[in-house]
MARGUDREN-381020 format. One record per residue (C-alpha): residue number from 0; x negated, y negated, z negated. Coordinates in steps of 0.2 Angstrom, whole numbers, plus 5000, padded with zeros to 4 digits. Example, Ala and Ser with C-alpha at 12.3 -4.5 7.8 and 13.67 -1.06 7.14 Angstrom:
<rs>
{resi 0, px 4938, py 5022, pz 4961}
{resi 1, px 4932, py 5005, pz 4964}
</rs>
This chain:
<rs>
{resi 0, px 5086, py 5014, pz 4983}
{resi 1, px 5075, py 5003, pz 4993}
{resi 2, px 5073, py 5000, pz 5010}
{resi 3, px 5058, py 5006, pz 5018}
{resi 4, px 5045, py 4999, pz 5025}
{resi 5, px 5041, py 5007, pz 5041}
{resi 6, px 5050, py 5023, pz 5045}
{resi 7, px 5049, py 5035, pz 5059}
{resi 8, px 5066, py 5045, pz 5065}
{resi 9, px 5065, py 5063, pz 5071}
{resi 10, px 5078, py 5073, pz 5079}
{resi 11, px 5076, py 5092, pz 5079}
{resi 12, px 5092, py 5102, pz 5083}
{resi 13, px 5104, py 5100, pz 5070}
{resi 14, px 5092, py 5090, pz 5059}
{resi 15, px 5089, py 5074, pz 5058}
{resi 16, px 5069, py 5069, pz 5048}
{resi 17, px 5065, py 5051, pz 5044}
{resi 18, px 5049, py 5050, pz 5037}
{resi 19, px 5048, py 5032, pz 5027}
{resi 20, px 5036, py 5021, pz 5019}
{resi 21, px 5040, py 5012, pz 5004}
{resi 22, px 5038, py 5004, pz 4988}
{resi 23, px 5039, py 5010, pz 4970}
{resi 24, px 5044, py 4998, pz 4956}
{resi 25, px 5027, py 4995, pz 4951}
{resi 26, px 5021, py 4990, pz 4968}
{resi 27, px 5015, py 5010, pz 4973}
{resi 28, px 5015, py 5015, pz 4988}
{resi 29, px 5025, py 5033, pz 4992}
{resi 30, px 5031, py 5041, pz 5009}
{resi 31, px 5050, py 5049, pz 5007}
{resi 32, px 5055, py 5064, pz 5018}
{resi 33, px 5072, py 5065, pz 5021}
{resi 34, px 5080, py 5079, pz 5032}
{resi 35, px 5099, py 5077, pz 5036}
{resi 36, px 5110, py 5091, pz 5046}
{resi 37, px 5120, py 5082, pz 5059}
{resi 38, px 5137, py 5086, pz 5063}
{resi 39, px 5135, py 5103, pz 5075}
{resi 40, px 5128, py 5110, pz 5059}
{resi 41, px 5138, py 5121, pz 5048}
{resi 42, px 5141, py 5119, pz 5031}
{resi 43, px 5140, py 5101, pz 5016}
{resi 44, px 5129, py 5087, pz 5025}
{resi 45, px 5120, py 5083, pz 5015}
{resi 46, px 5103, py 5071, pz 5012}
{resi 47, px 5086, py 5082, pz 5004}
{resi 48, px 5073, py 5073, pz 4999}
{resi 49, px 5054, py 5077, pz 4994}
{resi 50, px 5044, py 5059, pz 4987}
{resi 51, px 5024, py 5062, pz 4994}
{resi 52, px 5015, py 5046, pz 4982}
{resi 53, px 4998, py 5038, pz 4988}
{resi 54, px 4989, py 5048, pz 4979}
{resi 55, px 4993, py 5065, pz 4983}
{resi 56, px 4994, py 5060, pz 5002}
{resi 57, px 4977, py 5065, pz 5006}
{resi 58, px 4979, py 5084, pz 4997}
{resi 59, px 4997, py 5083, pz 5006}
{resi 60, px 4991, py 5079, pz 5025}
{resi 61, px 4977, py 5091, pz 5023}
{resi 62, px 4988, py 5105, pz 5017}
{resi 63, px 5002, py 5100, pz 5029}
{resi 64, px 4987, py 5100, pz 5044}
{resi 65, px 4985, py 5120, pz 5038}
{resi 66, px 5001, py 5125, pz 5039}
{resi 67, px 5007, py 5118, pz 5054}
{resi 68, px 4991, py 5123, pz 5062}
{resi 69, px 4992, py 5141, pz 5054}
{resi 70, px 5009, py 5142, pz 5063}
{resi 71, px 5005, py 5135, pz 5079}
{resi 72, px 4992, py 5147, pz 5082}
{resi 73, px 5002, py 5162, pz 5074}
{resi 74, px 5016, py 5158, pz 5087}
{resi 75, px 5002, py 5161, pz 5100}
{resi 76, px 4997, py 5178, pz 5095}
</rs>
């Protein structure tokens, strides 16, 4: 696969998220999720992967925005 072209690194417990930027074939941009269990976790490490392309991002962060707020404020209550 190709290297990204910016990526962002997040540690959560026994996840690791990298949230990368890249470049298709045909020169479209497309964000990769990747979540990766480290080695406190039980069980197979191994990579998941979900591809968000440029142009679903906009339905994707506005649906994404939802949830996460939806449980923020659920946590509250």
């Amino acid at each position: 696969m190709d290297e990204p072209i910016f990526t962002k690194r997040v540690s959560a417990g026994t996840r690791v998220y990298y949230i990368d930027a890249r470049i298709d074939r045909k020169g479209q941009k497309y964000i990769s999720l990747s979540e990766i269990p480290t080695d406190k976790s039980p069980g197979k490490k191994e990579r998941q992967r979900i591809f968000i392309h440029a142009k679903n991002m906009k339905r994707f962060a506005k649906a994404f925005a939802k949830v996460a707020t939806y449980i923020k404020n659920d946590a509250k209550g």
